[in-house]
C-alpha positions in Angstrom: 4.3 0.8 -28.0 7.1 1.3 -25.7 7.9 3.1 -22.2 10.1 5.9 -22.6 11.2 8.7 -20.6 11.7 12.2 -22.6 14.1 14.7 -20.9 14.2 17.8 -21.9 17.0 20.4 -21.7 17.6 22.2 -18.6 16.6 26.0 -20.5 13.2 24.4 -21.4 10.6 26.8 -19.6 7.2 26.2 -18.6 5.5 27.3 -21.8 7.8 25.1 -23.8 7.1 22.4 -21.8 3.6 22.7 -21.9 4.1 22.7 -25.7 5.9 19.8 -26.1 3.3 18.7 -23.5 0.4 19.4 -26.0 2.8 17.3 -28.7 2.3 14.2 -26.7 -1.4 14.8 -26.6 -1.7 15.1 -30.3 0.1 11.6 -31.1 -2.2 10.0 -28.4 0.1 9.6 -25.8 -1.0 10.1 -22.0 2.3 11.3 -20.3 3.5 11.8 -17.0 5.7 14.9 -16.3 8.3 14.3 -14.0 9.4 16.2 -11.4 13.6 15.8 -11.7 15.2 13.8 -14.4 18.5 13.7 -15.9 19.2 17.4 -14.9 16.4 18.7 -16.4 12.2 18.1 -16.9 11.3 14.9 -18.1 8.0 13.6 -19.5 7.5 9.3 -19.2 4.7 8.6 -22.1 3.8 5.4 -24.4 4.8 5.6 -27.8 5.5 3.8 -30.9 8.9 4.1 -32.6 7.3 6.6 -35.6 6.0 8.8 -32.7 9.4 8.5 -30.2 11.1 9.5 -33.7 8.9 12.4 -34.3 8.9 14.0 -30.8 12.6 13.1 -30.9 12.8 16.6 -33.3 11.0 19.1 -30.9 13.4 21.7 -29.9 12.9 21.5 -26.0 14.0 17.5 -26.2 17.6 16.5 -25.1 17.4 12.9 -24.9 14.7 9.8 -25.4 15.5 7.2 -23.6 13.8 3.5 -23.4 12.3 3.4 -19.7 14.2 0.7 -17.6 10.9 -1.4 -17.4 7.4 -1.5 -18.2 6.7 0.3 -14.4 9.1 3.3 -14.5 7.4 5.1 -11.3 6.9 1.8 -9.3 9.7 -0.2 -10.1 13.2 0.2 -8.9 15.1 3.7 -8.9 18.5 2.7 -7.7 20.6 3.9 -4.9 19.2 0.7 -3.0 17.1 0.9 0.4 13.0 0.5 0.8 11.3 3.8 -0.1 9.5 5.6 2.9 6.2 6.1 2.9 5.1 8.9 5.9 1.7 8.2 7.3 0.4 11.1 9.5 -1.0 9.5 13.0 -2.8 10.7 15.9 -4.5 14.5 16.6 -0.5 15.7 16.6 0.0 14.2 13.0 3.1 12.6 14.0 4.4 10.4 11.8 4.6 6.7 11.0 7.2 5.5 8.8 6.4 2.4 6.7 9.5 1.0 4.6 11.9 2.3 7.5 14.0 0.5 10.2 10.9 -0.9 12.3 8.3 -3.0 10.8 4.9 -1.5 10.7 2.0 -3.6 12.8 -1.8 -2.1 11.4 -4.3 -3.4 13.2 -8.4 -3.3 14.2 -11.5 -4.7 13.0 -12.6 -5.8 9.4 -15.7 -3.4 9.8 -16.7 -0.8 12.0 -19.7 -2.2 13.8 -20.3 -0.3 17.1 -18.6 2.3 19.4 -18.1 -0.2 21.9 -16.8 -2.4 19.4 -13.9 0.3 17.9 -13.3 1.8 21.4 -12.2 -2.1 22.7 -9.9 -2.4 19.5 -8.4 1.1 19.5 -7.4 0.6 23.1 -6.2 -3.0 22.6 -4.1 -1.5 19.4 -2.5 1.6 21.3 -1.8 -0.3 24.6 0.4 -2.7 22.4 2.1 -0.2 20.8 0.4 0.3 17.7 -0.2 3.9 15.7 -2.3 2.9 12.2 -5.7 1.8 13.3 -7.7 -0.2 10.2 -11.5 -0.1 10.0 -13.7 -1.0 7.2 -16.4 1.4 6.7 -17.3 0.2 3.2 -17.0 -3.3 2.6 -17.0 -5.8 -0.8 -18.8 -8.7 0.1 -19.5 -11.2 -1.9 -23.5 -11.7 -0.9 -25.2 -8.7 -0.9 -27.3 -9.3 1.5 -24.1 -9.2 3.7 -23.5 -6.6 5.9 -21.4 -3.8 3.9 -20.3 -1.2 6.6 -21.8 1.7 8.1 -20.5 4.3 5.7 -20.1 8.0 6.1 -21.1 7.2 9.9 -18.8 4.7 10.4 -15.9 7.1 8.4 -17.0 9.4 11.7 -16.4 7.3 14.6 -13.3 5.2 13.0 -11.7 9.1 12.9 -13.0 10.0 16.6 -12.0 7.2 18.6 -8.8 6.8 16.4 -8.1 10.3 17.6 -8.7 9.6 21.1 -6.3 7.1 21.4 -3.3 9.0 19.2 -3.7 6.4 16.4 -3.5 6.9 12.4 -6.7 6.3 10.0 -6.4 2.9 7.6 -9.9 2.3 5.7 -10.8 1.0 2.1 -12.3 3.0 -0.1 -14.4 1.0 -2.9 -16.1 3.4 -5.6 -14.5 6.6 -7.4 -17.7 8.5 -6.3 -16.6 8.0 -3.0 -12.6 8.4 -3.2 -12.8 12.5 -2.1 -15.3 11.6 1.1 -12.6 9.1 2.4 -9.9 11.2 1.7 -11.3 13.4 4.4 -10.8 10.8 7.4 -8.1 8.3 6.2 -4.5 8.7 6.9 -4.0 5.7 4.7 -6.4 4.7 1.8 -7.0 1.5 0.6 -7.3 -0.2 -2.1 -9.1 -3.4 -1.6 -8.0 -6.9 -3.6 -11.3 -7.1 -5.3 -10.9 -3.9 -6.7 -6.9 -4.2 -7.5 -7.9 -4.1 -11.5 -10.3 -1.1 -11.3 -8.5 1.7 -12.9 -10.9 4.6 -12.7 -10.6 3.8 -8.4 -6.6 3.5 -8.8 -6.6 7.3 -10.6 -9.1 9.0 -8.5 -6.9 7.6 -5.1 -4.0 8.9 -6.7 -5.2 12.3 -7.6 -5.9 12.8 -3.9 -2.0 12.3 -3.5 -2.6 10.9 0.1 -1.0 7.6 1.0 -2.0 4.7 -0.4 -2.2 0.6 0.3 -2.8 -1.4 -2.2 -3.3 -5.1 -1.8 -3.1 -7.8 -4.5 -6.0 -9.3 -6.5 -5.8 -13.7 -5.2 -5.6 -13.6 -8.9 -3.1 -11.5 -10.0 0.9 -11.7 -10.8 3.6 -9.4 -9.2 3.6 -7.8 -12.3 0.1 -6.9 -12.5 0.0 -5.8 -9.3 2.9 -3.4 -10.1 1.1 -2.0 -13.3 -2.0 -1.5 -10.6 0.5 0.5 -8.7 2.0 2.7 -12.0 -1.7 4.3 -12.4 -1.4 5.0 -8.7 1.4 6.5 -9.0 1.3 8.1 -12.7 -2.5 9.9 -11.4 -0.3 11.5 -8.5 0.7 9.8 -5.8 4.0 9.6 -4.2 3.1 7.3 -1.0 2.4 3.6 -2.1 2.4 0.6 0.0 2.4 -3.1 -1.5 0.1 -5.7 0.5 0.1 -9.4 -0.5 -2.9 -11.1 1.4 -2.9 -14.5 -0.5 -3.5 -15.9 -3.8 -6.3 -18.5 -4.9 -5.8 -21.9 -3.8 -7.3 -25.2 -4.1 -6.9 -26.3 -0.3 -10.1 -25.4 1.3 -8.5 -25.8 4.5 -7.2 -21.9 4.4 -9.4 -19.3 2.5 -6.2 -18.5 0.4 -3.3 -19.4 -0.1 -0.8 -16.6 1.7 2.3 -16.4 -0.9 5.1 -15.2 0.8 7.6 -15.6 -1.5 6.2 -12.8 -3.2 8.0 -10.5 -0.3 11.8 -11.3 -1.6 10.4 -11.0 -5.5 8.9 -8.2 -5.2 12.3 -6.7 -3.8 14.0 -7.5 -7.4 11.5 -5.2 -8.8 10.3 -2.5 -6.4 11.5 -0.5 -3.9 8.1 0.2 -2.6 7.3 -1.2 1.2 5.6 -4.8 1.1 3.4 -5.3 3.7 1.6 -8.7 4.7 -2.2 -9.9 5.9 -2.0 -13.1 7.2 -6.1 -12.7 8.3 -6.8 -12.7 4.7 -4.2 -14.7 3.6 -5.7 -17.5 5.9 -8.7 -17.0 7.1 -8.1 -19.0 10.0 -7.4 -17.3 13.3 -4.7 -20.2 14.6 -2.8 -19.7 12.0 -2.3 -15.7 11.8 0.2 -15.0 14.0 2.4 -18.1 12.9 1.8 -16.5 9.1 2.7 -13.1 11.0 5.5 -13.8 12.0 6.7 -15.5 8.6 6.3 -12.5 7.2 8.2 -10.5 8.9 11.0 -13.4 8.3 10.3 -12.8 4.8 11.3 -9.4 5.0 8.3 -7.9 4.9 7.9 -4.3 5.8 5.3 -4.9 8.4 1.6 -7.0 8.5 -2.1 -6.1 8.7 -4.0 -7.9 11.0 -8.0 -8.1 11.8 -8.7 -8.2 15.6 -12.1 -8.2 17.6 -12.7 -8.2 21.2 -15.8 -10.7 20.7 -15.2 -12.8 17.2 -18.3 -15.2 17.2 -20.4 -11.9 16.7 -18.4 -10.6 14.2 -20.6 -9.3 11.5 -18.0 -9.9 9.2 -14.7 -12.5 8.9 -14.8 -13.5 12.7 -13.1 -16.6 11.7 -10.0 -14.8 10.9 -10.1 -12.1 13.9 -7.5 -12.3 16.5 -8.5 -11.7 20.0 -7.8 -8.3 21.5 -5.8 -10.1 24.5 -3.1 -11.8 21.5 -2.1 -8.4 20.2 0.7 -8.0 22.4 2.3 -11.4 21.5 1.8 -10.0 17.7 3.8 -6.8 18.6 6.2 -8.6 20.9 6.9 -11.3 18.2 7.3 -8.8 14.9 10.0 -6.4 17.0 12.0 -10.1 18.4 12.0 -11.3 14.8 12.9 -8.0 13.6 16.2 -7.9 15.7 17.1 -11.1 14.9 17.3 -11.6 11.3 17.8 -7.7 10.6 19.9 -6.4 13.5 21.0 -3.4 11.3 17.6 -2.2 10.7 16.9 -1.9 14.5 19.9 -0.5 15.1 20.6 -3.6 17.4 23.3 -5.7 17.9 23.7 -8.7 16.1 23.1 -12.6 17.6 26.7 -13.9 18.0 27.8 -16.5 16.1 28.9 -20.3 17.4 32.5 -19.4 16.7 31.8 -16.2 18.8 
C-alpha cells in the first residue's frame, strides 16, 4: 500500500467526483478530498499498485501521483515558512497567531481547582502579557483515585474567568464522547500525550475543525507523532500545533527526559508550529524556565508552562508549577531570546557583530 494523491481534471464536476469518490470506497480505500491540487480536485487515498492502476482508467482522473511522504497533509508543503495556526482569544475573538513572528507563551494551571485558584492564574497570565490561558478540566492520571478534574463545571469557569481577563481557552479533551462538549469552550483543544495513539479521539477532534495541540506520547518517534497528526488532519482539521513535552528516560532525577532536538527535526519534516512544555518535560520547577528558555533557542514556536499561585496544595503536579510572581521573567526571557537569535522574526534589528 502506498500514499498517493489522485488529481482530477479541472472539468471534473461534483457528481463526477463523487463517483470517482464512490470508486475509492469500493477498492477499500478511505480518501481524503482535497481542497486545491495541481489545478484541479484531488483525492489523497491508500492503495496498492493493482488498485492505483485501476482508478488510473476512470475518466475524471488526470494524473496519479506517489505522495511526497507517508504524511502528505502534515508534512512539508513547500514555499518554506512555519504554517499559522489562528487561535481566537478573549470576548472580542481577536486572534493569536502561533507559527508567526512572536513566540507563543500558554500558560495556567494543570487542573482547574477553584475560582480563587483560576482567577490568581488568569490575572498573573494577562498581567504578563499572555492571551491562551490552559486549564485542565479532565485529567489522565495515573491512580484513579487521583483527583481527575472538575468536568463540565470546571469547562464553565475556565471559559468565564478566561473571558474576564481577554484571554483564549487551552484544555485537554480525553474521551470521543466528550470531544463536542469541549468544543463548546476551548479555543484550542488538546490532545493529551497519553492519548497521542488513540485514533477514534484524533478523528472526532478533527471533525470539529477547531484548533488543535497535540503533544507527543514519552514513547513515541517524530514520525509517529506525525502519522498522529495525518488523522487530525485527514478527519478535518486545518489548525494543528506540535508539542514535545519529553520522552521516557532512565534518570529519575527529572520526570522525563525533555528532547529538544526534536524542535530542528521536526523542521525537516513539517511545517506545522512546534511548541515546548518544559513542566512536563521535567517535572521539576527549578528547572522550567532554564528548559524554557532552551526552547525557544531551539526554535521552537512558543512553550506551555503550568503555573499556581500556591504549588504545595496543588491537587495535581505542584512539583512542576511555576509560581505566579516568575511569569514575567518567563515572558521577559522568551521575547529577549527571541530577538536575539531570530531578529528577522521580530522584526528587530540584529546584534552587531565583533567586526561591527
Amino acid at each position: 500500500m502506498r500514499t498517493r494523491l489522485f488529481l482530477l481534471h479541472e472539468h471534473a464536476d461534483e457528481a463526477a467526483r463523487a463517483a470517482f469518490a464512490q470508486e475509492l470506497v469500493r477498492v477499500g480505500a478511505e480518501a481524503k478530498l482535497l481542497s486545491e491540487e495541481g489545478g484541479g480536485r484531488g483525492f489523497i487515498a491508500n492503495v496498492d499498485d493493482d488498485d492505483a492502476a485501476f482508478l488510473a482508467r476512470h475518466r475524471v482522473v488526470a494524473r496519479v501521483l506517489a505522495a511526497p511522504s507517508s504524511h502528505p497533509l502534515a508534512g512539508l508543503r513547500g514555499g518554506g515558512g512555519t504554517r499559522e495556526v489562528i487561535v481566537p482569544c478573549g470576548p472580542a475573538r481577536d486572534r493569536v497567531v502561533i507559527g508567526g513572528e512572536h513566540p507563543v507563551v500558554i500558560a495556567g494551571p494543570c487542573a482547574v481547582e477553584s475560582e480563587v485558584q483560576l482567577e490568581a492564574c488568569a490575572q498573573a497570565v494577562a498581567a504578563a502579557g499572555g492571551r491562551l490561558l490552559r486549564g485542565g478540566a479532565y485529567k489522565p492520571r495515573t491512580s484513579p483515585y487521583a483527583f481527575a478534574g472538575g468536568g463540565t463545571s470546571a469547562l464553565t469557569l475556565l471559559r468565564e474567568v478566561a473571558e474576564r481577563h481577554r484571554l483564549g481557552v487551552v484544555t485537554e479533551v480525553l474521551d470521543p464522547r466528550d470531544v463536542e462538549r469541549v468544543a463548546e469552550y476551548a479555543d484550542l483543544l488538546q490532545i493529551g500525550a497519553r492519548n497521542m495513539g488513540d485514533v477514534a479521539l484524533l478523528r472526532e477532534v478533527g471533525k470539529t475543525r477547531k484548533p488543535v495541540l497535540l503533544k507527543r506520547s514519552p514513547s513515541a518517534t517524530l514520525d509517529e507523532l506525525l502519522s498522529a497528526a495525518e488523522h487530525v488532519l485527514h478527519a478535518g482539521a486545518t489548525d494543528l500545533v506540535l508539542c514535545e513535552r519529553g520522552v521516557r528516560g532512565f534518570d529519575p532525577a527529572a520526570r522525563n527526559l525533555l528532547d529538544l532536538s526534536a524542535v530542528p527535526l521536526l523542521r525537516l519534516r513539517t511545517d506545522l508550529p512546534v511548541l515546548v512544555d518544559p513542566s512536563h518535560g521535567v517535572g521539576v520547577r527549578a528547572a522550567v524556565l532554564p528548559m524554557a528558555a532552551a526552547a525557544i533557542a531551539a526554535g521552537a514556536d512558543g512553550v506551555i508552562v503550568e503555573c499556581h499561585p500556591d504549588a504545595g496544595v496543588a491537587r495535581s503536579d505542584g512539583l512542576q508549577a511555576l509560581s505566579l510572581s516568575s511569569l514575567p521573567r518567563l515572558f521577559a526571557q522568551t521575547h529577549a531570546l527571541a530577538m536575539a537569535i531570530r531578529p528577522s522574526m521580530l522584526g528587530a534589528k540584529a546584534l552587531p557583530t565583533a567586526a561591527e
